[in-house]
Each structure stands twice: as structure tokens, then as C-alpha cells.
BATOR-106674 format. One line per 4 residues: number of its first residue (from 1); their letters; for each residue x, y negated, z of C-alpha. Coordinates in steps of 0.5 Angstrom, whole numbers, plus 2048, in hexadecimal, padded with zeros to 3 digits. Layout:
NUM) A) X/Y/Z | ...
//
This chain:
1) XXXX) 832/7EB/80E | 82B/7E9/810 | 825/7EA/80C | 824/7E2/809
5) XXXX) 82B/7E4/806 | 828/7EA/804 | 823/7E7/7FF | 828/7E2/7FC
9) XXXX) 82C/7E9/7F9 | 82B/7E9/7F2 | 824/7ED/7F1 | 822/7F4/7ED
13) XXXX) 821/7EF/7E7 | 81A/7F3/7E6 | 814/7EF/7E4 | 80F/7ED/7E9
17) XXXX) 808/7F0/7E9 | 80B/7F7/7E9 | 807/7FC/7ED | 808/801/7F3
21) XXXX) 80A/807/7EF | 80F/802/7EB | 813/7FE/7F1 | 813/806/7F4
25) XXXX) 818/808/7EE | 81B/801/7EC | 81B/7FC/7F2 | 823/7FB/7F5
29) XXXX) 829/7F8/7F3 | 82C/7F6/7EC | 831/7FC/7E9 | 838/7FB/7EB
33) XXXX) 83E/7FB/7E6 | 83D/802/7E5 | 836/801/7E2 | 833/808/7E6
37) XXXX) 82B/809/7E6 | 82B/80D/7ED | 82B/808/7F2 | 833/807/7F5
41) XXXX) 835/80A/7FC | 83A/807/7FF | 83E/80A/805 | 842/805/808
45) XXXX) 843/803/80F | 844/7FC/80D | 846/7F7/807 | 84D/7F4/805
49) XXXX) 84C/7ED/806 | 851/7E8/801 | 854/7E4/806 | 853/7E2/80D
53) XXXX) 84F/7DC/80C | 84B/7DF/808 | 849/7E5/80D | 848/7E0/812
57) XXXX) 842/7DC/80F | 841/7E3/80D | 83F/7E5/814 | 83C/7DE/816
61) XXXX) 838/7E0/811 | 839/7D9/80D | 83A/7DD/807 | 837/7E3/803
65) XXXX) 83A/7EA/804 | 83C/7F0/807 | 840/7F0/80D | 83F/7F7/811
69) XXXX) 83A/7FD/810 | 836/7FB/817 | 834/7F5/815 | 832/7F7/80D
73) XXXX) 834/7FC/807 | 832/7FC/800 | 82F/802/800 | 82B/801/806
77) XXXX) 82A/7F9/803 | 825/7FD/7FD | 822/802/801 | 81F/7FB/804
81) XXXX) 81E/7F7/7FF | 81A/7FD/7FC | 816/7FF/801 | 814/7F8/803
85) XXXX) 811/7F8/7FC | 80D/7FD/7FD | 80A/7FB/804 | 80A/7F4/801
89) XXXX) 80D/7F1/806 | 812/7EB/805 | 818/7EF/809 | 81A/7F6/80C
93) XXXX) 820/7F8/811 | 823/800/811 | 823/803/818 | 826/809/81A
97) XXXX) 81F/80D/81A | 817/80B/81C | 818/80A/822 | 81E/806/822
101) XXXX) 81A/802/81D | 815/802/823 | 81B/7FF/828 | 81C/7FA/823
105) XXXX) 815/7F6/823 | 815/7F7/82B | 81B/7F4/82C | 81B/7EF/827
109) XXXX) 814/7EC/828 | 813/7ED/82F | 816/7EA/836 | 816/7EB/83E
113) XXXX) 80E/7EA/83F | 80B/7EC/839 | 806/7F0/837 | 804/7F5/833
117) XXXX) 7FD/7F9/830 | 7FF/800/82D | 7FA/805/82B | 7FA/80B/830
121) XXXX) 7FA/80F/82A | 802/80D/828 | 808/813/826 | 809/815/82D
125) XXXX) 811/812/82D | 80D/80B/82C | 808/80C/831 | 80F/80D/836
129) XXXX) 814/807/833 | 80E/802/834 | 80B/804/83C | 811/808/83E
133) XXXX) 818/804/83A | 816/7FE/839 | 811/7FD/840 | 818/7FE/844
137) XXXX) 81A/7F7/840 | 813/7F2/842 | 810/7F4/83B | 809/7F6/83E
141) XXXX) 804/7FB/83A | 7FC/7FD/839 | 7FA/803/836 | 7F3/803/833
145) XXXX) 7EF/808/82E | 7F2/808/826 | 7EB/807/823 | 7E8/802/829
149) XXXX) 7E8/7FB/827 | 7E4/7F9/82E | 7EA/7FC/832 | 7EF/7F9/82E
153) XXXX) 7EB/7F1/82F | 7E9/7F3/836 | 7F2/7F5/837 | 7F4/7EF/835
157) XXXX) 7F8/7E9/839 | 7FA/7E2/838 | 801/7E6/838 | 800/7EB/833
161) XXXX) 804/7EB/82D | 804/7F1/82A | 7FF/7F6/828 | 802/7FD/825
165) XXXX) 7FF/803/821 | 800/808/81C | 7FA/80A/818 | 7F8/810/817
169) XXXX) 7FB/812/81E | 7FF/818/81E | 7FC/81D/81F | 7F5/81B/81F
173) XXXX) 7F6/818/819 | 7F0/813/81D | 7F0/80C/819 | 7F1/804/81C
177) XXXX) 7ED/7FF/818 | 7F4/7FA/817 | 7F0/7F5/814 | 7EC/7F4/81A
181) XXXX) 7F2/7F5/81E | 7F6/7F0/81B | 7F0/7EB/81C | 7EF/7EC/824
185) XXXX) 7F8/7EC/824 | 7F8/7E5/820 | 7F2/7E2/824 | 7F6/7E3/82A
189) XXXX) 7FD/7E0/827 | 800/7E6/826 | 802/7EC/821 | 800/7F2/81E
193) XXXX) 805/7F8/81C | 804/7FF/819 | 807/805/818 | 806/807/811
197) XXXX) 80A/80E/812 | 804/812/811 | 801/80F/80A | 807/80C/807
201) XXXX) 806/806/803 | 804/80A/7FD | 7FD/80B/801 | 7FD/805/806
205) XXXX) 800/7FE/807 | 7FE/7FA/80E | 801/7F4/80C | 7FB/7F4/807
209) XXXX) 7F6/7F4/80D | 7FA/7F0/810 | 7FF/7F3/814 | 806/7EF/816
213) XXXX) 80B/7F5/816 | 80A/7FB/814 | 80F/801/817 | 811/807/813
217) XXXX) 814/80E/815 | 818/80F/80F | 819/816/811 | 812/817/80E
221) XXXX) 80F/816/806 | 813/810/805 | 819/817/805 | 815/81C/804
225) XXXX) 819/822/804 | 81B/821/80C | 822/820/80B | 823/81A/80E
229) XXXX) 821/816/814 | 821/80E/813 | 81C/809/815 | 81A/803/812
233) XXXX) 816/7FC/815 | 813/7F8/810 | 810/7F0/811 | 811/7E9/80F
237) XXXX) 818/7E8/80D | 819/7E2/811 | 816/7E5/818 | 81A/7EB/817
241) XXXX) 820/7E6/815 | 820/7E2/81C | 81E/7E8/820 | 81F/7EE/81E
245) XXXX) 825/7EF/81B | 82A/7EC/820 | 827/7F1/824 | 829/7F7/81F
249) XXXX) 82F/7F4/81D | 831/7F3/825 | 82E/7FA/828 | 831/7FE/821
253) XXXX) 829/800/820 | 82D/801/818 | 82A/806/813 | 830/80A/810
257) XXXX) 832/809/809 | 830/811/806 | 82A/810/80A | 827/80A/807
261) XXXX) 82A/80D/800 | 826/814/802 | 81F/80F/804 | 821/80A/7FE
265) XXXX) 820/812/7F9 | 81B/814/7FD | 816/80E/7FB | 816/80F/7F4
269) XXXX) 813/814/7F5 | 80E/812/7FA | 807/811/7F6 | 807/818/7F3
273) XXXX) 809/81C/7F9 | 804/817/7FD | 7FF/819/7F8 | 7FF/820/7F7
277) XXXX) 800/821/7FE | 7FA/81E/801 | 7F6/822/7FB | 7F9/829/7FE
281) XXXX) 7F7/826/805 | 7F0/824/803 | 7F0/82B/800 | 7F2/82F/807
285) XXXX) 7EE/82B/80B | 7E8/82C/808 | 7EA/834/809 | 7EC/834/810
289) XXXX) 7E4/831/811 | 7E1/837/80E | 7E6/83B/813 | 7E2/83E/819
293) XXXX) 7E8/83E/81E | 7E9/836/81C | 7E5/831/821 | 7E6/82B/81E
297) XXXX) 7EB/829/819 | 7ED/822/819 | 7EF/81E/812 | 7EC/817/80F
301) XXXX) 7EC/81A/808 | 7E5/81F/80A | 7DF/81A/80B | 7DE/81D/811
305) XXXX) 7E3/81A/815 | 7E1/814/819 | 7E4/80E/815 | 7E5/812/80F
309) XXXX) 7E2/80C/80B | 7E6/808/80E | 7EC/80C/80C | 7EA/80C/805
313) XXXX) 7EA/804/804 | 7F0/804/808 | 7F4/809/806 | 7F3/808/7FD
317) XXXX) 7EE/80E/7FE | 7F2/813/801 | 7F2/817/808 | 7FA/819/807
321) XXXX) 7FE/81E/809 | 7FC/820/810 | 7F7/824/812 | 7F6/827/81A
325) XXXX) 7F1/82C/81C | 7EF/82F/823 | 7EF/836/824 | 7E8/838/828
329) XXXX) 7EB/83C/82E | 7E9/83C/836 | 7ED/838/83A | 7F3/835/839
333) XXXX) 7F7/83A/83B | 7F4/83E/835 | 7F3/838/830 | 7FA/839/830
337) XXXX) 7FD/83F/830 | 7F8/83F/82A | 7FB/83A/826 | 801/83D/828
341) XXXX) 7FF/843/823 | 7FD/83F/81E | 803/83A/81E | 808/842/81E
345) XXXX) 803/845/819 | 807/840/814 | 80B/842/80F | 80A/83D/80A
349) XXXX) 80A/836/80E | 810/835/812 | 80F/834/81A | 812/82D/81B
353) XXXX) 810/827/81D | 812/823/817 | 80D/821/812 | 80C/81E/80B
357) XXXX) 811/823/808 | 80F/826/802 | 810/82D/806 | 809/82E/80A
361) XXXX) 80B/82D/812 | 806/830/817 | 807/82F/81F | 803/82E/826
365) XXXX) 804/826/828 | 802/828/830 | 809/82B/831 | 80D/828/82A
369) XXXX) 80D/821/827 | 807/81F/82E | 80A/824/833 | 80E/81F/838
373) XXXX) 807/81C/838 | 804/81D/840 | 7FD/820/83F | 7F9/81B/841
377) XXXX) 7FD/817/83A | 7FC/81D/836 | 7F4/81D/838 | 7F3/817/837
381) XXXX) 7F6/817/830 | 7F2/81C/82E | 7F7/821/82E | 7F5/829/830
385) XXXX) 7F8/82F/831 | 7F4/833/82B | 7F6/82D/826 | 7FB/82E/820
389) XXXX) 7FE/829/81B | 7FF/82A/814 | 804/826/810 | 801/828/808
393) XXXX) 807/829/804 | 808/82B/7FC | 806/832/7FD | 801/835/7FA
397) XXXX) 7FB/835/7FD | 7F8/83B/7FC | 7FF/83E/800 | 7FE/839/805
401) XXXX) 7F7/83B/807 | 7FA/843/808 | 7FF/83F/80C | 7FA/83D/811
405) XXXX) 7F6/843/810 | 7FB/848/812 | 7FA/844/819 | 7F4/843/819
409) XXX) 7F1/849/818 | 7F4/84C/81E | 7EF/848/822
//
């Protein structure tokens, strides 16, 4: 089922004007016969159809419904359509994870001879699909500085077509300016896509300073609970109609039915999760400056980061969940086996590279989430041995704190 067919599906019958946290709980597909409050899952490989000629304009696409769970599944339908509301774009397509979202824009907007402008702060894995995966088929690449614009205007090239970010970067939590990025993109005729993974809509929506597409790890906030992995790509509906969605359909890039169904639970309580989040990360981030082990402690929220001004109109006031911190030490060697100890002191936090659970996660991005990242990659990100990431949960916070205590007091 395309996504122009999607529209045409009877909505949610909900009235408009309605806000965030309202679309997060109500947004979706009218009940079935059965009436049920809960969001319906539906497990099925394919969908009967009536008759042979039916199923044949059916896959034609020439007329509305169901046909095959690659090409689109009810449950998966909802979670788009509500996620779609909340990002405030016209039209969202399920993936299998973040990064096959990623995939999904690249092959779906670009051509052998293009080019794309990344920031150099991007997820490790993205960093690779873009220079490495996607170099091999003609798609030309430039990294440039997250938070220098001259870099990125100065990068440009008649046939630069894409420009992608994250905001905040993980781990350095460092922020792009997305209005600005969007100006420079549209000046030159191309587009801008975001990853939203971090802040979530219940903190930040690109599109409203001018984003095209924004790209989502669902298996972030929008679950919550670390159950899952899935991924999202929302953006114009029409765009993502003629370009994107023969690919997913085509690739099997599909997200699955229990997936989305967790996703789609996962946002009802995205803003209460986002905001006492973020309210505990505040909190840890302004302990951990106090702490004389602690070099520098990396959180928009604290007005001593670089774009902590930025960050609050951005991101509705708010630094989010993730702090990063280095440990002081003497060479890289020492950095790390410092850091080590202060990530195998935790007995609260779990030591994963996930983030956005309600359980606390620490780790060490050098040798994780960044580890198959070349050195030079690695320090031109920013990216220390003595650096740890802190994904904040719904711990308390005083025993988050004696958490990292523990370790910290081993220095």
C-alpha cells in the first residue's frame, strides 16, 4: 500500500488543533468491530483477498488495502501515522531499525554522482554506511564540523543534494543550528534530514526549522524500555511516496507488526518519560561538574556548554537525557583503563550501548557504539579514551549519583 493510499484510510476521527501529548496517546486507526481501546496488533504474513480480480488491482495499487506484510500492516500503518503527528510531517515510513531508515533516504533520494554533506559528529554506523557502503555505488561524501556552518557552505557542490546531521550528536551531545542548516541546503537546491533519536518530538521537531526528513531509532525514547529495535523515516508524504517506499517495499526494509505495536505503546508515554528524564540529567550533570575526577562534562542543558542557548530554543527548554563526561587521567592509555573503572564500579546503570530506557545505561563510546571508527575518525569527532556516555533513566537520582560515585572515587 503506498503512502498516498495511506492518507485516504479513514482517520482517527480526533478533532484537529490537538496537542503533542493528545496525538501521542489517540493518533492511529479507528477501533474495529471489536470496539478495543488498545491499538490492535496484527500478526499476519499476508491478507486474504475477495477475489482474484480484486487482488490484482490490489497490488496494482489501483485500489485501497492490504495485500502483503512487506509492502504494509495496520499496526505498523498507526505507528506512522502517530509518529508522523507528532514530528508534524505529512507522511512516516516504518523501517527495521534507525539505521535502516538511514538506508532508506539514501537509496531513496540519491543516484550514482551525487553528493552528500554529513556532519562528521554522526553515529559511527552512519558515518560508515555514507563513506564506505554507499561510496562503493558513485554516492560521493564530505564530512565537515557539527556546529561550523562556514565548513558546511564552504563543503558545498553543485551536486550536493544531501545534507545530514543529528542534533544533539552522541555522544558529545554537540548541537547543529537546523535552521541555518536548512537555509544553506535549500539555497543550493537540496535537502536537509535530521536524526531526532536523541531529543524525540517530545523535546524537538526539525521540520519546524526547516527540515525535510527527520530519521528515527525507535529503539530509543519513542520505546523507551529497550525492548525492541525499529526505526522510522518521516518527511513529505508525496516524496516519500515516489521515492522512498518502492525501495522499503522492494529492499524489505519493513518494520514488523509487534515492533511497531511496542513503538506505538512506547509513545503514549513519550513526554512524561522525556521530561522527567531530562529533569534527572540536569540533575546529574551539574553533580558530575562538582566532581574533581570529572574534566568536562558535555550537556546542552548546563549553560556552560558551548550552544547551551541554542539547545533551549531548539529543544523547548530542555538539555534531554544524555550526559557525557571525561575522566581526567595521563595519556590515552590511562584515560581508558580510568574510565573503564568507572563504567565497572556501576551497579545501578547497565553497561550497554542502548539509550533512551528508562533504565540508566553507561558505556565507553571509544571501543562500543564508536569503536570501529579509525583513530583519526575518532579524534576528529572528539571522542577520548577517558570519555563515558550517561544515558539518564527513572532512577533516582541520588543512587544514580553513588553510582558513579563508586567508580569515581577510585581515581
Amino acid at each position: 500500500m503506498s503512502n498516498s493510499e495511506k492518507k485516504r484510510i479513514p482517520s482517527s476521527g480526533l478533532p484537529d488543533g490537538l496537542h503533542l501529548d493528545t496525538l501521542a496517546v489517540r493518533e492511529g486507526l479507528p477501533r474495529s468491530q471489536w470496539g478495543e481501546n488498545s491499538e490492535a496488533l496484527f500478526v499476519t504474513s499476508s491478507f486474504v483477498q475477495p477475489d482474484a480480480a480484486t487482488a490484482a488491482r490490489r497490488f496494482a495499487e489501483e485500489e485501497e488495502a492490504f495485500t502483503y506484510g512487506r509492502f504494509g500492516n495496520p499496526t505498523v500503518m498507526m505507528m506512522e501515522r502517530r509518529l508522523a503527528a507528532l514530528e508534524g510531517t505529512s507522511g512516516c515510513i516504518g523501517t527495521g531499525s534507525g539505521m535502516s531508515a538511514n538506508l532508506l533516504l539514501l537509496m531513496g533520494l540519491l543516484q550514482k554522482g551525487d553528493h552528500v554533506l554529513c556532519s562528521r559528529s554522526m553515529f559511527g554506523s552512519t558515518l560508515r554506511l555514507i563513506q564506505g557502503d554507499m561510496g562503493k555505488f558513485g554516492i560521493e561524501s564530505t564530512t565537515v564540523s557539527q556546529t561550523d556552518l562556514d565548513e558546511w557552505r564552504a563543503a558545498m557542490r553543485p551536486n550536493t543534494k544531501l545534507l545530514i546531521a543529528e542534533s544533539p550528536s552522541n555522544p558529545l551531545t554537540d548541537l547543529c543550528d537546523i535552521a541555518a542548516l536548512a537555509d544553506i541546503a535549500h539555497r543550493a537546491g537540496a535537502q536537509l534530514a535530521m536524526d531526532n533519536s536523541f531529543c524525540s518530538p517530545a523535546l524537538q521537531q526539525p521540520v519546524n526549522f526547516g527540515a525535510d526528513f527527520v530519521i528515527h531509532s525507535g529503539t530509543k525514547y519513542l520505546d523507551g524500555q529497550g525492548r525492541v529495535i525499529a526505526g522510522a523515516l518521516c518527511g513529505p508524504d508525496e516524496l516519500l511516496k515516489a521515492k522512498m517506499y518502492p525501495v522499503m517495499k522492494s529492499a524489505g526494509l519493513t518494520l514488523s507488526p509487534f515492533n511497531a505495536w511496542v513503538v506505538l505503546k512506547g509513545m503514549e508515554t513519550l513526554s512524561v518519560r522525556m521530561q522527567a528524564q531530562s529533569q534527572r540529567a540536569l540533575q546529574i550533570a551539574h553533580w558530575l561538574s562538582e566532581q574533581a575526577q570529572v574534566a568536562r562534562v558535555h550537556y546542552p542543558g548546563l549553560a556552560s556548554h558551548p550552544q547551551h542557548a541554542l539547545a533551549m530554543a531548539q529543544q523547548g527548554g530542555s538539555g534531554g537525557a544524555v550526559v557525557a563526561f571525561d575522566v581526567k587521567g595521563q595519556g590515552e592509555h590511562d584515560l581508558r583503563a580510568r574510565a573503564f573503572r568507572v563504567i565497572d564500579a556501576a551497579q545501578v546503570a547497565s553497561i550497554t550501548t542502548n539509550l533512551g530506557d528508562v533504565k540508566s545505561t553507561i558505556c565507553h563510546p571509544a571501543t562500543t557504539s564508536h569503536g570501529r571508527l579509525t583513530e583519526a575518525q575518532r579524534q576528529a569527532a572528539g571522542i577520548g579514551q577517558g570519555l563515558i556516555r550517561f544515558a539518564v533513566g527513572l532512577e533516582d537520582v541520588d543512587d544514580l549519583k553513588v553510582d558513579l560515585l563508586r567508580g569515581l572515587s577510585q581515581l
